[in-house]
C-alpha positions in Angstrom: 24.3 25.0 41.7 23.2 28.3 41.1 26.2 29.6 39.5 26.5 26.8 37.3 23.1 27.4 36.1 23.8 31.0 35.4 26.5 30.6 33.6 24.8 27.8 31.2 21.8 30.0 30.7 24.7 32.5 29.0 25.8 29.3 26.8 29.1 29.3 28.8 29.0 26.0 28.3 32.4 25.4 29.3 32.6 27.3 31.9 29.3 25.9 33.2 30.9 22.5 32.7 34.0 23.8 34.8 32.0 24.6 37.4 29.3 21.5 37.8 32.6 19.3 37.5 34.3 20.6 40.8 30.8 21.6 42.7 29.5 19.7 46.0 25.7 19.1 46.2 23.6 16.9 48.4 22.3 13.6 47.5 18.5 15.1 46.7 20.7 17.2 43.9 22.7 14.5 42.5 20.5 13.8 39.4 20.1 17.6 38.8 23.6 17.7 38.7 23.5 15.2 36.4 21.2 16.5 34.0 23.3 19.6 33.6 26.2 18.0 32.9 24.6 16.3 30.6 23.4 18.8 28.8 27.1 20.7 29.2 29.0 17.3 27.5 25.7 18.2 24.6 26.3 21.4 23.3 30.2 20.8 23.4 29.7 17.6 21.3 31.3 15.4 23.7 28.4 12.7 23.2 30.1 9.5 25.2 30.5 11.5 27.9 26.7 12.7 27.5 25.2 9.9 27.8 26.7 8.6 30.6 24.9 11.6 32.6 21.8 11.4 30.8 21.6 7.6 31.7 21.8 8.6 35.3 18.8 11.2 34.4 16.3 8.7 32.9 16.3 6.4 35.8 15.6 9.3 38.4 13.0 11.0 40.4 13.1 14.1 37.9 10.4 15.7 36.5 8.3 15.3 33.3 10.5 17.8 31.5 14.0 16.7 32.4 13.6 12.6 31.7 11.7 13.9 28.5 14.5 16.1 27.3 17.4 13.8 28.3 15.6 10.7 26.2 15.4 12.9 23.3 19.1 14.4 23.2 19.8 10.6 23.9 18.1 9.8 20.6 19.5 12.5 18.8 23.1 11.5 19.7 22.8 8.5 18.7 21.1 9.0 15.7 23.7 11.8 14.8 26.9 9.0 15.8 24.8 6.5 13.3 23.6 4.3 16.1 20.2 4.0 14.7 19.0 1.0 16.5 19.3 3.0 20.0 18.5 6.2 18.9 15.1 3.9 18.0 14.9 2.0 21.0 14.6 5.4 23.6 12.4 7.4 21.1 10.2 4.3 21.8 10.7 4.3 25.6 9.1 7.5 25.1 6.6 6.9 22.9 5.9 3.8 25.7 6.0 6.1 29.2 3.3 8.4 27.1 5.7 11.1 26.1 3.5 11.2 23.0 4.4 14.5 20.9 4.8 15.4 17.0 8.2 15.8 17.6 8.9 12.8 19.1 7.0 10.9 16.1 9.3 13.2 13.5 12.8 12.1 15.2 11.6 8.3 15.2 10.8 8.7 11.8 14.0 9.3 10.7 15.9 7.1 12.7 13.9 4.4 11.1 14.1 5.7 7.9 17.3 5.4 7.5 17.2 2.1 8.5 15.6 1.6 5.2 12.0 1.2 6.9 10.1 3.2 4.5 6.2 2.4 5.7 7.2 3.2 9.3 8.6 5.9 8.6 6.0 7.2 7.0 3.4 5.9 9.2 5.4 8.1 11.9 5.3 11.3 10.2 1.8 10.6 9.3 1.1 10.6 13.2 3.4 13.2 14.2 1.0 15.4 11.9 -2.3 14.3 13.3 -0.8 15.3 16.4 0.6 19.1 15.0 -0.7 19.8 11.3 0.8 23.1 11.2 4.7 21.2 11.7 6.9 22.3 9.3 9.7 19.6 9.5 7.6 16.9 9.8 5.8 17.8 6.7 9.0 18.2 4.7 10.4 15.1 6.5 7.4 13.3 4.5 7.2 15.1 1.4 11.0 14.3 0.9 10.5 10.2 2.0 7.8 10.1 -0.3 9.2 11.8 -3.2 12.3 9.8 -2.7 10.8 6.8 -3.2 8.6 8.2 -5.8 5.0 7.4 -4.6 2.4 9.9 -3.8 4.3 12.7 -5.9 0.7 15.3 -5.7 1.1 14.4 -1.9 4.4 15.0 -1.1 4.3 18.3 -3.7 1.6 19.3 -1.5 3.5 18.6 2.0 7.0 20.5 0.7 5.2 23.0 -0.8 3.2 23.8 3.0 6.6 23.8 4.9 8.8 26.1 2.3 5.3 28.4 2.4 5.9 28.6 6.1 9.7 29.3 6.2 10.6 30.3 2.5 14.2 30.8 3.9 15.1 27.2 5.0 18.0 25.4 2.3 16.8 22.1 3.3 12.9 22.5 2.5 13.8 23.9 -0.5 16.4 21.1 -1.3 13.1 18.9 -0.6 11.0 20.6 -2.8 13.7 20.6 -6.1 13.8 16.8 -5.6 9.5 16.4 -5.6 9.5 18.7 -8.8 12.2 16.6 -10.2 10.3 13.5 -9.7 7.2 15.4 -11.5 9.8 16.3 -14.1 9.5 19.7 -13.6 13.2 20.4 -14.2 13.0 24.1 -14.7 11.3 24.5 -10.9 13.7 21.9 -9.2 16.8 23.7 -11.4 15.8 26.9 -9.6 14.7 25.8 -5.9 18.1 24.0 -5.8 20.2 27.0 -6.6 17.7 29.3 -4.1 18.8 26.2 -1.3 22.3 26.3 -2.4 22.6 29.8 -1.8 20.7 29.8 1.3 22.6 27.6 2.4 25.9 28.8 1.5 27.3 25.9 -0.4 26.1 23.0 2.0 27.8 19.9 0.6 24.9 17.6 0.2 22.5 20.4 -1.7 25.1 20.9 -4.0 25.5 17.4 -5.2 21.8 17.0 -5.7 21.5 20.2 -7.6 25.0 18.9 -9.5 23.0 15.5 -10.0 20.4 17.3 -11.7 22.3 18.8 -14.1 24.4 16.0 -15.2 21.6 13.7 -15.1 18.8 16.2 -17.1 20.6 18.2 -19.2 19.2 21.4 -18.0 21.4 24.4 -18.8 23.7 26.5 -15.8 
């Protein structure tokens, strides 16, 4: 499979597909097989055909590394196809086989979340901090949860304020941050975070409709 590997090391992903497709390996490399192809059918968005590998994957003899990566893409496609209640049910199986990380605490905080399960979300995030203080997204993740439901507002300024400190360039930290200085009413600071994020971000759909939002809603000048 050497070639195979090669070529998806380049992100020839389709050629690397092409070739893992039509190869012959040995029994003992069936699973490896299996976990590239997975991870091929990933990064070309085909996420049925995904899984079906990366099923195969979680119930081999693999290594640490390989069933850990495989449950998370598992999670994030179904998280990203809206199928929360799996994408929750193998971050757990994680979380359950000791695959304890700040990152895996971050993603099962927002699949829950957007199940509308405020407190465990934020209980997640919470951990996934003791675990790595200095993580960006997760502190963003729970600045923007608790802003959005408008407790904690010194907290989550705080939190926001750590993660744009740490990558000043990132839209969606910044869209984070404009929504805790709206909830403090500090209009003038959210009116100019959300046009720094919009920028950045070159017109991404969702920033733009909050920063939209806030002028309709506030009255604050173009």
């Amino acid at each position: 499979m050497k070639e195979g590997i090669r070529l998806y090391r380049q992100q020839k992903f389709r050629q690397a597909l092409d070739y893992f497709l039509e190869v012959q390996v040995e029994e003992d490399e069936q699973s490896a097989l299996s976990y590239f192809l997975g991870l091929c059918y990933t990064h070309l968005g085909k996420h049925d055909e995904a899984l079906l590998y990366l099923e195969q994957v979680v119930v081999s003899e693999l290594g640490f590394l390989q069933i850990y990566q495989a449950r998370m893409i598992m999670g994030y496609i179904y998280a990203v196809t809206g199928r929360y209640r799996l994408a929750e049910f193998e971050l757990n199986r994680l979380l359950e086989d000791g695959y304890e990380s700040a990152k895996v605490y971050a993603a099962l905080a927002y699949v829950v979340y957007a199940q509308k399960k405020t407190a465990p979300a934020i209980a997640n995030l919470e951990k996934a901090l003791r675990i790595d203080p200095d993580n960006a997204n997760a502190m963003n993740s729970l600045g923007f949860v608790l802003a959005e439901n408008g407790i904690q507002l010194d907290a989550a300024l705080q939190y926001c304020d750590k993660a744009v400190a740490r990558h000043p360039e990132n839209a969606a930290y910044l869209d984070s941050l404009a929504l805790v200085q709206r909830r403090l009413g500090n209009l003038q600071q959210a009116k100019e975070l959300y046009e720094k994020a919009v920028r950045l971000s070159r017109g991404r759909a969702d920033i733009v409709a909050n920063y939209k939002d806030l002028l309709r809603s506030s009255g604050v000048e173009v």
